[in-house]
Every structure is written in structure tokens, then in C-alpha cells.
C-alpha positions in Angstrom: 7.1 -14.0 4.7 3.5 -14.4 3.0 0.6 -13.4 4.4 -2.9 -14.1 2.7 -5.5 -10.9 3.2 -8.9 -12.1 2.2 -11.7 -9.2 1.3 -15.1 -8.7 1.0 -15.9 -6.0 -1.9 -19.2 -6.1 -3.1 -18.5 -4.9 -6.8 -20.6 -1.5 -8.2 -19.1 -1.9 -11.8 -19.1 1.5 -12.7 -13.8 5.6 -13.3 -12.1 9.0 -14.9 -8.7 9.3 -14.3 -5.8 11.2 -16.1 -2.2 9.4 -16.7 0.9 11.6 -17.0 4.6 11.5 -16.7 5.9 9.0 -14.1 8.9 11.0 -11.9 11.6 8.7 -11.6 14.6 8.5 -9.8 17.0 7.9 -12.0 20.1 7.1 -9.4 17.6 4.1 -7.9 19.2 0.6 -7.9 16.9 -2.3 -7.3 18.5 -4.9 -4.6 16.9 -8.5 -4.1 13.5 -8.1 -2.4 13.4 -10.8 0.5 9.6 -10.5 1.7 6.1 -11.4 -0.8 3.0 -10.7 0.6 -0.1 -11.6 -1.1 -3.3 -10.0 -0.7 -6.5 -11.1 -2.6 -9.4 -9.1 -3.0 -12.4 -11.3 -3.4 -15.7 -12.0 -3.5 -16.0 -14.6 -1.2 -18.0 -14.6 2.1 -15.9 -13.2 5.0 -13.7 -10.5 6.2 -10.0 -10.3 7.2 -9.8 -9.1 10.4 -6.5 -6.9 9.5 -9.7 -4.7 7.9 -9.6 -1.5 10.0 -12.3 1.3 9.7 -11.9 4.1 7.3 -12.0 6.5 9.8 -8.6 4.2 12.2 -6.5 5.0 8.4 -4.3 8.4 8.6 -6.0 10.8 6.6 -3.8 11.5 3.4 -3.1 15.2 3.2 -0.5 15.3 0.2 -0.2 17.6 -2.7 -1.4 15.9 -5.7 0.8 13.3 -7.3 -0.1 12.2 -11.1 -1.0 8.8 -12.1 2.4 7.1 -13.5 2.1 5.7 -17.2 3.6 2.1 -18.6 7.3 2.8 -19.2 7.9 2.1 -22.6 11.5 3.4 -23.4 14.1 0.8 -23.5 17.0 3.3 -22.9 15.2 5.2 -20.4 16.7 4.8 -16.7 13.2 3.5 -15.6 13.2 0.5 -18.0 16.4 -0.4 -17.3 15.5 -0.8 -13.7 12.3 -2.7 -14.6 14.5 -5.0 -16.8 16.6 -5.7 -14.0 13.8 -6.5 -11.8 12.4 -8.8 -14.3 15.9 -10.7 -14.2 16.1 -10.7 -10.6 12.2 -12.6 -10.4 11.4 -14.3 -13.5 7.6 -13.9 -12.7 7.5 -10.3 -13.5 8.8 -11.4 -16.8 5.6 -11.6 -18.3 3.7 -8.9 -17.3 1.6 -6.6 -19.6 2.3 -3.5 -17.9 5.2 -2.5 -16.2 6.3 1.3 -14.6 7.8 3.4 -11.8 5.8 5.5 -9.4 5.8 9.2 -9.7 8.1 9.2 -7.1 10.7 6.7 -8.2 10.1 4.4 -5.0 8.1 1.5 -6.2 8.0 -0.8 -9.5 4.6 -2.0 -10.5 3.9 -4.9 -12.9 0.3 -6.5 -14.2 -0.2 -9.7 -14.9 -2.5 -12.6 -15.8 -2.7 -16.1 -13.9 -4.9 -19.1 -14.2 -6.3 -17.6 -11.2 -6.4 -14.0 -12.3 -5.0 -10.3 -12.5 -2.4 -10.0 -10.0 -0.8 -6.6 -9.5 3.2 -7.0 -8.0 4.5 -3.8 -6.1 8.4 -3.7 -5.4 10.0 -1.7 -3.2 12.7 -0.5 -5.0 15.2 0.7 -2.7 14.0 -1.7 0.0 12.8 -4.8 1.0 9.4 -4.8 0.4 6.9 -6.7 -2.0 3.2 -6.5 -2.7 1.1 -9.2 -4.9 -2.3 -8.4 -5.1 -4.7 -10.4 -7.0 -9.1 -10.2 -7.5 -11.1 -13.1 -8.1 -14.4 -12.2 -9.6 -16.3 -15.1 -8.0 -20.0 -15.7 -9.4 -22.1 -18.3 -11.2 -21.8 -16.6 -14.6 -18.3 -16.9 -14.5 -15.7 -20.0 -14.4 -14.0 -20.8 -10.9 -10.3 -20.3 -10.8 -9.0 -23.4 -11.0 -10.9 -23.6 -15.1 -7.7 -21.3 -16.4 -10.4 -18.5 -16.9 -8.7 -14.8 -16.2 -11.1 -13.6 -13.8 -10.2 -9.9 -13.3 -7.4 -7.8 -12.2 -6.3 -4.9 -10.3 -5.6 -1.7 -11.9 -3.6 1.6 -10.7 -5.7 4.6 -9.6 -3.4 7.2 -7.8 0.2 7.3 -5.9 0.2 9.3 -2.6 2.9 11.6 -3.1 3.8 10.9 0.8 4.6 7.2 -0.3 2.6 5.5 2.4 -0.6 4.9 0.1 -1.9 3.3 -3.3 -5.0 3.8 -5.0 -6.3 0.7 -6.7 -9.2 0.0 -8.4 -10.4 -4.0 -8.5 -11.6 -4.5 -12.4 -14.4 -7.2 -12.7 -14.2 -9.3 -16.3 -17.0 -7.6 -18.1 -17.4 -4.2 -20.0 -20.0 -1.6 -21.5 -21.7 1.3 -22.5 -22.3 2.4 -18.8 -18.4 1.4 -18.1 -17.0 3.9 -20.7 -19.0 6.6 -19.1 -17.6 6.0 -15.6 -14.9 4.0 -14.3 -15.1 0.2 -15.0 -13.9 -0.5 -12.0 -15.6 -2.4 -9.0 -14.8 0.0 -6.6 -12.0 2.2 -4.8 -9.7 0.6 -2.7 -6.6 2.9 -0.6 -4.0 0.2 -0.1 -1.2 0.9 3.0 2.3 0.4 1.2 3.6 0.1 4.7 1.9 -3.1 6.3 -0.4 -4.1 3.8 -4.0 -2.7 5.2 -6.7 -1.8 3.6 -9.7 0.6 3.1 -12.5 0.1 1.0 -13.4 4.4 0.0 -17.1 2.9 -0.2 -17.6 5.3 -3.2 -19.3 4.0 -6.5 -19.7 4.9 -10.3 -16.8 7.5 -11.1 -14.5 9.5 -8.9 -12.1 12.1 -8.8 -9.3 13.4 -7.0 -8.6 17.4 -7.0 -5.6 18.3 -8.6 -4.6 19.6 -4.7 -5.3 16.0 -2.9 -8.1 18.4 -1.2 -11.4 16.1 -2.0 -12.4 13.2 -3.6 -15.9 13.4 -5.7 -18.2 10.6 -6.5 -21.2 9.8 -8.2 -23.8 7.6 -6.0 -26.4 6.1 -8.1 -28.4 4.4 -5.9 -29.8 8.4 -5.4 -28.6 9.6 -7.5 -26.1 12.3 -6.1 -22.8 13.3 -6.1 -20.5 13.1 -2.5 -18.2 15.5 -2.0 -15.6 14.0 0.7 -12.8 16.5 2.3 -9.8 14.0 2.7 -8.5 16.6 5.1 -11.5 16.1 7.8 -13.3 13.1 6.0 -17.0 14.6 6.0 -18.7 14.7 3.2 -21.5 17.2 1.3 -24.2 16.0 -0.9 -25.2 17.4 -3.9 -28.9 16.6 -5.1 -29.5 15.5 -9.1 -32.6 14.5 -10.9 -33.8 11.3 -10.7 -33.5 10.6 -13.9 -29.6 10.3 -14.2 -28.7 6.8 -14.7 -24.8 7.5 -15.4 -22.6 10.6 -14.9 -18.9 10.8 -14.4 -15.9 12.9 -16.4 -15.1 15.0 -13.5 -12.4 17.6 -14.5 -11.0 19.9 -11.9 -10.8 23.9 -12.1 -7.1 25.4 -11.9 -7.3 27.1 -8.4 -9.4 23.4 -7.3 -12.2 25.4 -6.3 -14.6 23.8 -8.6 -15.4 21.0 -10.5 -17.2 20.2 -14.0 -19.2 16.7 -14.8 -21.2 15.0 -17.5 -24.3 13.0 -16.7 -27.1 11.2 -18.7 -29.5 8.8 -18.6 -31.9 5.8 -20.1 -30.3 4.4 -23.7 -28.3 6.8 -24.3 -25.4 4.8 -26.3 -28.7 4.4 -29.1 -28.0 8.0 -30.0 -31.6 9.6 -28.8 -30.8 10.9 -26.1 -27.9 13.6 -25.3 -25.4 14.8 -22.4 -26.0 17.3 -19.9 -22.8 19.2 -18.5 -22.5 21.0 -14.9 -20.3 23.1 -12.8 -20.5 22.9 -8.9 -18.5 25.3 -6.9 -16.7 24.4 -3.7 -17.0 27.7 -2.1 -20.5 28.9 -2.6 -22.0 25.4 -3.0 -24.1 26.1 -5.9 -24.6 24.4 -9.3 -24.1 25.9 -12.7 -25.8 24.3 -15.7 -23.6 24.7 -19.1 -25.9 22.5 -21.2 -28.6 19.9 -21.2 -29.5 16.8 -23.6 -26.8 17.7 -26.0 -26.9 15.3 -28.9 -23.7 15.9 -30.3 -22.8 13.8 -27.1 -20.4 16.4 -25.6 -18.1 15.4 -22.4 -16.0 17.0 -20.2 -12.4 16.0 -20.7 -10.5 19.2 -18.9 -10.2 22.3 -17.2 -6.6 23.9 -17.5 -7.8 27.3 -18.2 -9.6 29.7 -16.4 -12.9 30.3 -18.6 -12.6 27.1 -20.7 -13.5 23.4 -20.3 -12.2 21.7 -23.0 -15.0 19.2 -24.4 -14.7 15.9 -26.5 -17.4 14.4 -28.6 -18.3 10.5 -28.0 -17.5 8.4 -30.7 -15.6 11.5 -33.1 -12.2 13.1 -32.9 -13.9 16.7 -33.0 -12.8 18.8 -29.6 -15.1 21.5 -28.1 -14.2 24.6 -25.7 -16.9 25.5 -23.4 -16.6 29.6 -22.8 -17.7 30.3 -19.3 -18.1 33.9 -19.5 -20.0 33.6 -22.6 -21.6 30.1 -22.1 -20.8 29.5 -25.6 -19.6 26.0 -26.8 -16.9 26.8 -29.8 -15.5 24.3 -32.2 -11.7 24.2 -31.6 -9.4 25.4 -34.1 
């Protein structure tokens, strides 16, 4: 059985996500996979009417399940299942990336086509299959039928309840403003079940808490960040100065109460101007300033203790704590 999905995403290029360890489930054995079902997410006028509204989608109340990594251990029980995959259909045979999800339930494999990024899903223990593919239609850019690789579709987040995927639609350009958010187009929560869809409507960067409890997002257009509980799917603002252009590198506090970000604005890849750094807390609602216009271009990378948010520095190996009882950035040993 294939079914074609066609969807209208208008693209805000602007990500922060964290990979770890992929669980996998070492006893799985892949069986032949009897259904493909395609599903394009495209540019092109008109709207599928398998669309439902974000608020007709269950609301995803799991604990949080880490982004899986490319498997790339030949003697590793996950490879071995992706090999056999790859033997069973040939077309997986030359994709770029290829790993289990966290839960062991589902093989994922990139690849390129003349027509595009196209993302397969397989069921392992089952008989279900995914292909989803994004065409990046405009008149700067070759149609598909010019052999011109014309995006893909990447691998946000795994809903440890297995019903859901996170995927992010790349469009085929890059930059400055790319590296400080996302580079994706926008946030897309994918049903694994029957193949719906739900555009997050959320732009720039996000983040999920490490507890699955909200989802924070820079919207430009304000500019503010949107708080969204993905347990009653409301939503608090949070006011910023006008004058941010581009903020992202959310990084979550231990307990999930609070969150830290980076923001800055106007030219900043020409080196002139420098990186702000807040904290805004969940519980009391308020906003904590750690530093402002920081030319030694310091961004938050994580928050695994306590009192310290560990800092990197653009363009240099050199690591930074941030000491929040102090409010002292320290050089790390």
C-alpha cells in the first residue's frame, strides 16, 4: 500500500538539539516489511486533507527519550540489524545515515534522490514503513526532475511512547543565522501509527525539557520566546528587546525547572558585536541576566549541574563555566 501525503510548510530557516546513545534492543529481528507509504513535505500550493489540527493530535506526555546517534559499529547488534535491512531492500543500501531508535523499535535511514532527501522509517518488529521526502520548491532553486538534491528531512526527537517522531524539514541552504539556531525549516510531529501529521508552528530554535514537560521556542517575528506545556498545550510569552535578531542554545536545568539561552543581534558573525546569556525560571516566571554583549562570543552548551552552565566559545575550542551563585564566568580547567 502507498499513500502520497502532500504538505504545505511555509519554511522559517532557522535548531539546538543534543544526540546520545541510541537504546537498542538487541534480541530484535527484522522480518520483511510489506507496506511503503510515502509522505512528501512540500512547498507546493495545497493541503492534504489527512492534515488534522494540533489540538485533534494526543498530547505526548512521555518522559524524555534522547535523540538516537548514526550507528557506526559493525559488530554491534544494531548494525547488524541495519545490514540486514539493507539486504532485505536494496534502497536503503545507500543511505548516508543509518540508526535504531532509542527504543530499539524502528530503523531510520537518509538518503539522497534526484528528487531529494528522503528519510525511510522501518518498523522493525512489524510491518510498517515510512518514506518521507521534502522538496524545496522555489525559483532560485532547480525543479526536481534537473537531478538537483533539493533538501531533506532530518531527525529531531523519539517519543519514548513510540507513537510519535520529531522531524525537522532541512531547506538546501546554510549560514551564519543557521549555526545559531536550528537550520531547519520548521518542526514537524510525525504519527508513527497512521502517518498524520502536525506542523508545531514554532520557528528559529527549540527545545524539549529533559522531562518531555515543555517545548521552548524563539519567535522572531517579535521577538519572544513561547513557552508551550505539552501537557495542557497553552503557551507563556516571554518579552525580549527588539533588538534580538537571532537567539537559540537552549540548555535545560537538572530538576527542568529552568532554562538558559543565548541571543544576539545585527552582524554579529563580523566579530563587533557580542552574546548575551539568560536564565528564565518556570516557577516564578522571571528572567535572570548572566551577561550581555560578550565579545568573547560565549554560548550556552549545558546545564548538568546545579550552579553551573557550562559555556563554549564560537569559533575556539576554549570551554567556560558560568557560576550561578557567584555570577562569575571561569575558564575550565
Amino acid at each position: 500500500m502507498r499513500k502520497s501525503i502532500s504538505i504545505l510548510i511555509i519554511a522559517m530557516f532557522l535548531l539546538s538539539a543534543c544526540g546520545t546513545q541510541a537504546v537498542v534492543d538487541s534480541s530484535a529481528t527484522p522480518v520483511p516489511v510489506p507496506t511503503s507509504t510515502i509522505v512528501r513535505f512540500t512547498r507546493t500550493p495545497g493541503i492534504s486533507p489527512s492534515r488534522t489540527p494540533m489540538q485533534q493530535e494526543p498530547t505526548d506526555q512521555p518522559s524524555r527519550t534522547p535523540q538516537p546517534t548514526a550507528t557506526d559499529f559493525p559488530t554491534s547488534p544494531a548494525w547488524a540489524t541495519l545490514v540486514s535491512l539493507g539486504e532485505k531492500f536494496p534502497e536503503l543500501k545507500s543511505a548516508w545515515r543509518k540508526e535504531i531508535s532509542p527504543d530499539g523499535h524502528w530503523a531510520a535511514f537518509s538518503d539522497y534522490t534526484k528528487n531529494g532527501g528522503i528519510l525511510h522509517l522501518i518498523e522493525i518488529n512489524g510491518g510498517q514503513r515510512w518514506d518521507i521526502t521534502y522538496y524545496e520548491h522555489s525559483i532560485n532553486v532547480c525543479r526536481p526532475d534537473c537531478g538537483a538534491q533539493m533538501g531533506s528531512v532530518g531527525i529531531d526527537h523519539w517519543s519514548k511512547n513510540k507513537t510519535h517522531l520529531y522531524v525537522i524539514p532541512y531547506p538546501e541552504w546554510d549560514g551564519p543565522g543557521l549555526w545559531f539556531t536550528t537550520g531547519g525549516a520548521t518542526l514537524i510531529r510525525f504519527n508513527l501509527t497512521d502517518g498524520s501529521w502536525v506542523d508545531m508552528n514554532i520557528g528559529e530554535s527549540w527545545s524539549f525539557s529533559e522531562d518531555e514537560g515543555y517545548l521552548v521556542y524563539f519567535a522572531q517575528e517579535k521577538p519572544e520566546i513561547r513557552l508551550r506545556s505539552l501537557l495542557y498545550d497553552s503557551e507563556y510569552v516571554i518579552r525580549l528587546p527588539e533588538k534580538f535578531e537571532s537567539l537559540g542554545r537552549f540548555v535545560w536545568s537538572p530538576d527542568n525547572t529552568q532554562f538558559a539561552f543565548t541571543a544576539t543581534y545585527g552582524e554579529w558573525y563580523d566579530g563587533k558585536i557580542g552574546f548575551s546569556s539568560y536564565v528564565f525560571d518556570t516557577k516564578d516566571l522571571s528572567l535572570r541576566t548572566l551577561f550581555e554583549d560578550d565579545l568573547r562570543f560565549l554560548y550556552t552548551v549545558a546545564w548538568t549541574e546545579n550552579e553551573k552552565i557550562t559555556l563554549n566559545q564560537f569559533n575556539e575550542e576554549n570551554v567556560y563555566y558560568y557560576d550561578l551563585t557567584t555570577n562569575e564566568i571561569i575558564p575550565a580547567p
